[in-house]
C-alpha positions as CSV (number, residue, x, y, z in Angstrom):
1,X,21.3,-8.5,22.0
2,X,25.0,-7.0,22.2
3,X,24.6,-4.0,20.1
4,X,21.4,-3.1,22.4
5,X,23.2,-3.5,25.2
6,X,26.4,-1.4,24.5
7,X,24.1,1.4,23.6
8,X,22.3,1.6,26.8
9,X,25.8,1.1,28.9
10,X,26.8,4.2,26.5
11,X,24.2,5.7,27.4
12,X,24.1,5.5,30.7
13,X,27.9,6.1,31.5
14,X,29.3,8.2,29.0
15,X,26.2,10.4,28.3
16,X,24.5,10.2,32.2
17,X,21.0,9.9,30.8
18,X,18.8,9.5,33.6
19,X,17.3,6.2,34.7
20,X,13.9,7.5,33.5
21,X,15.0,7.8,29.9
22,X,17.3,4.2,29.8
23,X,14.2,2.5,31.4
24,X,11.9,4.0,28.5
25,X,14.7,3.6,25.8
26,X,15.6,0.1,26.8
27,X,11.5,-0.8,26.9
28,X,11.6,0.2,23.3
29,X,14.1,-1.4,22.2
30,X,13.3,-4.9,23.3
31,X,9.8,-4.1,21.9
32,X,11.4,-3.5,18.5
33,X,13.7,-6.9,18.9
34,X,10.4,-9.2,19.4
35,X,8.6,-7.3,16.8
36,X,11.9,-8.5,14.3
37,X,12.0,-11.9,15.7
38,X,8.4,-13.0,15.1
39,X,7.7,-11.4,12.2
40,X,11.2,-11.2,10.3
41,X,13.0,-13.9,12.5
42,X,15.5,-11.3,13.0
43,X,17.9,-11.5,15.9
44,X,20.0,-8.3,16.0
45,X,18.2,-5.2,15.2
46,X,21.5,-4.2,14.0
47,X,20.6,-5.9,10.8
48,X,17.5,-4.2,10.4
49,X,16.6,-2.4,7.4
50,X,14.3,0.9,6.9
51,X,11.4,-1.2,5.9
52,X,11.5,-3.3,9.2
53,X,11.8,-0.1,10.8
54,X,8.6,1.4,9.2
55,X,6.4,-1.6,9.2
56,X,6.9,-1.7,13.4
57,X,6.3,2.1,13.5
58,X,3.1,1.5,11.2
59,X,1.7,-1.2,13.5
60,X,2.3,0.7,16.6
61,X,0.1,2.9,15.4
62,X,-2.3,0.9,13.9
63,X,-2.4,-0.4,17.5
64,X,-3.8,3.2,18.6
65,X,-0.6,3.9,20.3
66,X,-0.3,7.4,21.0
67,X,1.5,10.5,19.2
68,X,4.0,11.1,21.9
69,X,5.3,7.4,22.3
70,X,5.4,7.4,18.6
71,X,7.7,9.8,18.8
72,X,9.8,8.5,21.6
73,X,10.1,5.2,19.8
74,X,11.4,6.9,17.1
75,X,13.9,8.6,18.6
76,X,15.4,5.7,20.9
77,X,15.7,4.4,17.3
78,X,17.5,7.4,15.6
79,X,20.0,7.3,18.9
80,X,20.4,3.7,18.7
81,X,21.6,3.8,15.0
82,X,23.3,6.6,15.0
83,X,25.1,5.1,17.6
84,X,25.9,1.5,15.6
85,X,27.2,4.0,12.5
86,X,29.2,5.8,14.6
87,X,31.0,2.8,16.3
88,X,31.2,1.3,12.5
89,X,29.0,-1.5,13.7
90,X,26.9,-0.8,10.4
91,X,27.3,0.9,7.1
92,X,24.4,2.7,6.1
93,X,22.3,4.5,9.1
94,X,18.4,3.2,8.2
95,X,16.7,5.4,9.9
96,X,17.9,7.8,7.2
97,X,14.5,6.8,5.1
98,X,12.3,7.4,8.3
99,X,10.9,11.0,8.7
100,X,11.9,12.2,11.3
101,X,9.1,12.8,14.3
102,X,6.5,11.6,11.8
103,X,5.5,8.1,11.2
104,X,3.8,6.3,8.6
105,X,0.0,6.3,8.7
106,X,-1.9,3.3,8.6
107,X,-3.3,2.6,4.8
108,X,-7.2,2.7,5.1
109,X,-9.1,-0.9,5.8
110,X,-9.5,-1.9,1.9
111,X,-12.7,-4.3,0.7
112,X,-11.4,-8.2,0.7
113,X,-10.6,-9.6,-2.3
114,X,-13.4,-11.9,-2.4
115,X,-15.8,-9.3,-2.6
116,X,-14.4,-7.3,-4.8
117,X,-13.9,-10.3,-7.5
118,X,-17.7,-10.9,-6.7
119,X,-18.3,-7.4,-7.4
120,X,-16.6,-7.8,-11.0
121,X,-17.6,-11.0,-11.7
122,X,-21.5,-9.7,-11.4
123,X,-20.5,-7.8,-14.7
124,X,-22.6,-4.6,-15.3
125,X,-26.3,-3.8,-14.0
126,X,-27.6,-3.9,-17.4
127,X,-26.9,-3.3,-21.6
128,X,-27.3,0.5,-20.7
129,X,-24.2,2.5,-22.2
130,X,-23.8,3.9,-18.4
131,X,-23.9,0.5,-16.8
132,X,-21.2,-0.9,-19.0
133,X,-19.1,2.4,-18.9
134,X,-19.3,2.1,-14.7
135,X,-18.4,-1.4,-14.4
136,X,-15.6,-0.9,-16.8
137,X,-14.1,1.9,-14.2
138,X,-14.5,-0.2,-11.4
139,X,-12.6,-2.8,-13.0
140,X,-10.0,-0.8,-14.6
141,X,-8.9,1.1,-11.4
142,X,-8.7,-2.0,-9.5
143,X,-7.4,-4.2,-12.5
144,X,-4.2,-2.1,-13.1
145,X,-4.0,0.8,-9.4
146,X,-4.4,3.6,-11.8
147,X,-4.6,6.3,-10.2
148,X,-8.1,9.0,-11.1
149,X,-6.1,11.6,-12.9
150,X,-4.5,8.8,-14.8
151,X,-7.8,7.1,-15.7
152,X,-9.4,10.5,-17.3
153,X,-6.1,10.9,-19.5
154,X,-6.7,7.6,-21.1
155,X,-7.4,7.7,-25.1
156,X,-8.2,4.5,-27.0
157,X,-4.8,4.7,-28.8
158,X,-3.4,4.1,-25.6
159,X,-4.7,0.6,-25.1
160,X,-2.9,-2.4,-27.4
161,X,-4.7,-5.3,-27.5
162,X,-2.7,-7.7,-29.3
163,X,0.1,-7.0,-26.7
164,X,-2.2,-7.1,-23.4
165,X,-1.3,-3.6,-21.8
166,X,-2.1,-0.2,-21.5
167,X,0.0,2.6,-21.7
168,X,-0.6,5.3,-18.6
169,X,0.3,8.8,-18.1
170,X,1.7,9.3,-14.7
171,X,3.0,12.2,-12.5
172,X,5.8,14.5,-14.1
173,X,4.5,13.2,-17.6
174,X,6.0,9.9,-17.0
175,X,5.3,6.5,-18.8
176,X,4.6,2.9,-18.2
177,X,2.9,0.3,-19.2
178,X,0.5,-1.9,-17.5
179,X,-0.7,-5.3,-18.4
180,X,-4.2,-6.1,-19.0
181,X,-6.0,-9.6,-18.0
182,X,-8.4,-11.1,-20.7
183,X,-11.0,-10.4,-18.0
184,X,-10.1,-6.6,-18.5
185,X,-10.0,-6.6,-22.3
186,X,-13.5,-8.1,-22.8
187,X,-14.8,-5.8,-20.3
188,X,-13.2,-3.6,-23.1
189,X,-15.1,-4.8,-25.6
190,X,-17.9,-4.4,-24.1
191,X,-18.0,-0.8,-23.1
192,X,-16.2,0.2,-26.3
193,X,-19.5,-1.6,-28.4
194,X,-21.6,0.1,-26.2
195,X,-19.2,3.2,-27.0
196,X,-20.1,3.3,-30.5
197,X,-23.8,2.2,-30.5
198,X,-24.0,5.5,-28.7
199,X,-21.6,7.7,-30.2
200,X,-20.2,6.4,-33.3
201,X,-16.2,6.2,-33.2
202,X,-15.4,9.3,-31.7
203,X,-11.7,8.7,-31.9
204,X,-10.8,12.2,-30.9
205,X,-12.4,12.3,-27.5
206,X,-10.7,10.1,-24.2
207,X,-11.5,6.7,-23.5
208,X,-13.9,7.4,-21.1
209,X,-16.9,9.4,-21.5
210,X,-20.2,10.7,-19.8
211,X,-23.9,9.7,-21.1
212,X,-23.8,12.9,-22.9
213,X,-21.0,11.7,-24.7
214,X,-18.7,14.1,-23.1
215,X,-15.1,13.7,-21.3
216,X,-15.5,12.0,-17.8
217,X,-14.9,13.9,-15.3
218,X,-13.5,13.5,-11.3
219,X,-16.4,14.2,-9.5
220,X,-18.3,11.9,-11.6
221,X,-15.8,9.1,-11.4
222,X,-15.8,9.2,-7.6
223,X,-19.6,8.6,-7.6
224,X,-19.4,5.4,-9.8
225,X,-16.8,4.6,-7.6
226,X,-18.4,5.1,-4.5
227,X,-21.8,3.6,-5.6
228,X,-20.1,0.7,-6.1
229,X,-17.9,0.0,-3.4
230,X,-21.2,0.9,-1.4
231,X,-22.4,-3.0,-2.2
232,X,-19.7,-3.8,-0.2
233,X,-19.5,-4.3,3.5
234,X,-15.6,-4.2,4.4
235,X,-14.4,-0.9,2.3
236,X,-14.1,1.5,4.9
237,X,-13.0,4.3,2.3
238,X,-15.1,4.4,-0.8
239,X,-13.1,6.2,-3.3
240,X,-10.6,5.5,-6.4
241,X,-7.8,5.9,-4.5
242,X,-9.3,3.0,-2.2
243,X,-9.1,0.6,-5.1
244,X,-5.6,1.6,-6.0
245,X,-5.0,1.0,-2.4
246,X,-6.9,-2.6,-3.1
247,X,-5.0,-2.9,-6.2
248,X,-1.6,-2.9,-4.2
249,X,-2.8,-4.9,-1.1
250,X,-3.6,-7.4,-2.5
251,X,-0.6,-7.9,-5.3
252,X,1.4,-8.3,-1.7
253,X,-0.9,-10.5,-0.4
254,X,-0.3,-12.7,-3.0
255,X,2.9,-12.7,-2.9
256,X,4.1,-10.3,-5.8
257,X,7.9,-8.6,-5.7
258,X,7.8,-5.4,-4.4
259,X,9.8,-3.5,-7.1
260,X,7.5,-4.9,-9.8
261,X,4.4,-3.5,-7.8
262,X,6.6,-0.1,-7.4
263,X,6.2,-0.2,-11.3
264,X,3.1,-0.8,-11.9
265,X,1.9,1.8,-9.5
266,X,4.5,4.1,-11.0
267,X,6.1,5.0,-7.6
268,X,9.5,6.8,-7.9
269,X,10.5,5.7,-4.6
270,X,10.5,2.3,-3.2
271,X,9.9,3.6,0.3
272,X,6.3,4.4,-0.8
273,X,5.5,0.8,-1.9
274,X,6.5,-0.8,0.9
275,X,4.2,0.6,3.1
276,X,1.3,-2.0,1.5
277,X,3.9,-4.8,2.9
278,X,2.4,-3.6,6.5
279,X,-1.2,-5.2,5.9
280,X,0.5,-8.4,4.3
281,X,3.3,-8.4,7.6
282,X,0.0,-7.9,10.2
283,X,-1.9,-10.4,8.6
284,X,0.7,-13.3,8.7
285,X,1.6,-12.6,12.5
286,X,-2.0,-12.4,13.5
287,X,-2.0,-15.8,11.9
288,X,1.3,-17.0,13.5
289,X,0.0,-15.9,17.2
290,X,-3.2,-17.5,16.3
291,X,-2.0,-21.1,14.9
292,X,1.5,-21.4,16.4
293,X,1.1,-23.9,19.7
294,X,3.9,-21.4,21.3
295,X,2.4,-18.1,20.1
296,X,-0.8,-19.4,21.7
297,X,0.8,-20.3,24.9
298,X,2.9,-17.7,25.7
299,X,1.2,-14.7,23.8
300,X,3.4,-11.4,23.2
301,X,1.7,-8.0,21.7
C-alpha cells in the first residue's frame, strides 16, 4: 500500500515521530487494510469511505478492544487522511463524519428474525381486547421501526388502507409514510373490531388505547413490549427501541438499500443508518472465515 507507506516515511523523517508511535501507527494501519480487503475487497485505504471507517471502528469494539486503542486507531486514521488531503491524493477527508475520540457503539444483540416472525405468526393470546391491542404493538413497532413516541401519536385517520401505509409523525414534526404488509393490516382489523366491541368508534381518541379505553401511554407500552420479547431467548434488550433496532437489522440483512431504510426510519442523516450495516458486514465475514478454504487455512482476526 503506497499511500500507507508515504505517510509513515513522512512521518518518520519530516515529523521525527518516534519509533514507538510509527510501530503502533503502522500496526493500525495494516489492521485497517485487511479489515477493507476481506470484507470490502478494498486495496488502498485511500479509497475508503466514512462508512468503511465506522464499520472497522464498530467491530473493534464489538471485539472488547479497549477505550485507549480505540482512540489511538482513530487518530493514526485522522493523521493518515489528513495527510492524503493534504498531498491532494484524495478530495474529500472521510474521517470528517467520524467523531472525533469517540467511536460508534455497538447496536445491542437483537432477537433473530425467525423468532420474531414465530412470535407474530402465534397471533394474539386470546379474543381479549388487551390481547389483540398487545400483539398489534408488537407487530406494528417491528413491522414499520417506529419509534415509541411515534407509535402513541398515531390516530386512525392516519392509517390508509386502500393505499397500504401509514402516515407517522417524526422528530421536528416531520412526515413520512410507511408501507404496511397485508399481514399488518389484518392485524388491524382485528384490534380495531376489538376496538369498537369495547368502545364504540371513538374517533377522537389515538389509535391506541388502554383497557380503560384511555390514551396508551410509555410506560405501558414498554411492558407489552417487554412481556413479549420475554418469550424470546436471543433479545438481549427488551424494549421498543430494540424492535426498531430489529426492524433495521434485519431490512440490511436482507439486502435492502440503505437510503430507503434511512426513510423509513426517518433518519436525517445517513451516517446514522449505516451503523445497522455493521451486523450485516460481521455476519458475512464470520461466514467468509468460516466457509472460505483460505480463510480457514490461514485465519486473520
Amino acid at each position: 500500500m503506497k499511500s500507507v507507506t508515504s505517510f509513515l516515511d513522512y512521518l518518520h523523517y519530516q515529523k521525527r515521530f518516534s519509533l514507538h508511535t510509527l510501530t503502533a501507527y503502522r500496526t493500525d494501519l495494516q489492521q485497517f487494510g485487511r479489515y477493507l480487503s476481506e470484507v470490502y475487497e478494498l486495496d488502498d485505504p485511500a479509497r475508503a469511505t466514512q462508512h468503511h471507517i465506522r464499520s472497522w471502528l464498530v467491530s473493534l469494539l464489538a471485539q472488547g478492544l479497549s477505550d485507549r486503542s480505540l482512540r489511538r486507531k482513530n487518530s493514526a486514521l485522522r493523521a493518515f487522511y489528513r495527510f492524503l488531503r493534504k498531498r491532494g491524493t484524495i478530495a474529500k477527508d472521510p474521517m470528517q463524519y467520524v467523531p472525533r475520540g469517540k467511536v460508534p457503539r455497538k447496536l445491542p444483540d437483537v432477537a433473530r428474525r425467525g423468532e420474531l416472525l414465530q412470535l407474530i405468526e402465534a397471533g394474539p393470546a386470546g379474543d381479549s381486547f388487551s390481547a389483540r391491542r398487545d400483539h398489534f404493538v408488537l407487530e406494528l413497532l417491528y413491522s414499520t421501526g417506529m419509534r415509541r413516541s411515534e407509535l402513541l401519536r398515531l390516530r386512525t385517520e392516519d392509517i390508509d388502507r386502500a393505499k397500504g401505509h401509514i402516515r407517522v409523525l417524526g422528530k421536528g414534526q416531520k412526515e413520512r409514510l410507511i408501507p404496511m404488509g397485508n399481514w399488518l393490516l389484518e392485524s388491524l382489523r382485528s384490534y380495531m373490531a376489538a376496538r369498537r366491541e369495547a368502545f364504540g368508534e371513538a374517533a377522537d381518541l389515538p389509535l391506541l388505547l388502554t383497557d380503560k379505553g384511555k390514551p396508551l401511554y410509555p410506560k405501558k407500552v414498554y411492558l407489552i413490549v417487554r412481556r413479549g420479547l420475554a418469550q424470546l431467548g436471543t433479545a438481549e434488550r427488551k424494549s421498543p427501541h430494540a424492535l426498531r433496532h430489529a426492524f433495521a437489522t434485519h431490512l440490511m440483512e436482507q439486502g435492502a438499500d440503505l437510503q430507503a431504510v434511512k426513510e423509513l426510519l426517518g433518519h436525517t442523516s445517513l451516517a446514522a443508518t449505516e451503523i445497522y450495516t455493521h451486523n450485516t458486514v460481521e455476519r458475512l465475514r464470520k461466514a467468509y472465515l468460516q466457509a472460505h478454504p483460505k480463510a480457514r487455512r490461514n485465519p486473520r482476526n
